[in-house]
C-alpha positions, 0 to 999 in steps of 0.5 A: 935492556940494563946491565950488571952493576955488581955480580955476586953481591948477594949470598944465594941459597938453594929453593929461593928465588931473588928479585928486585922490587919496586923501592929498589931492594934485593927480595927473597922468596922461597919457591913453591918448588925447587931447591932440592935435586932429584933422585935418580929412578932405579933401572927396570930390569927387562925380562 
């Protein structure tokens, strides 16, 4: 299992997912889905 070197050394942004590659670099890439938070459903009223 590895360690944390440094935390918070990149800005995050919501819908992206960050990975490290083969050469060492930090990535970005946008996720097909996420990044945004759901609306609540409007309640059914019973009858």
């Amino acid at each position: 299992m590895g360690s944390i070197v440094v935390k918070n050394a990149v800005q995050r942004k919501p819908g992206f997912l960050y990975y490290i590659d083969a050469k060492g670099n930090v990535c970005e890439a946008k996720m097909s889905r996420g990044g945004k938070k759901k609306k609540a459903k409007p309640k059914k009223k019973k009858k």
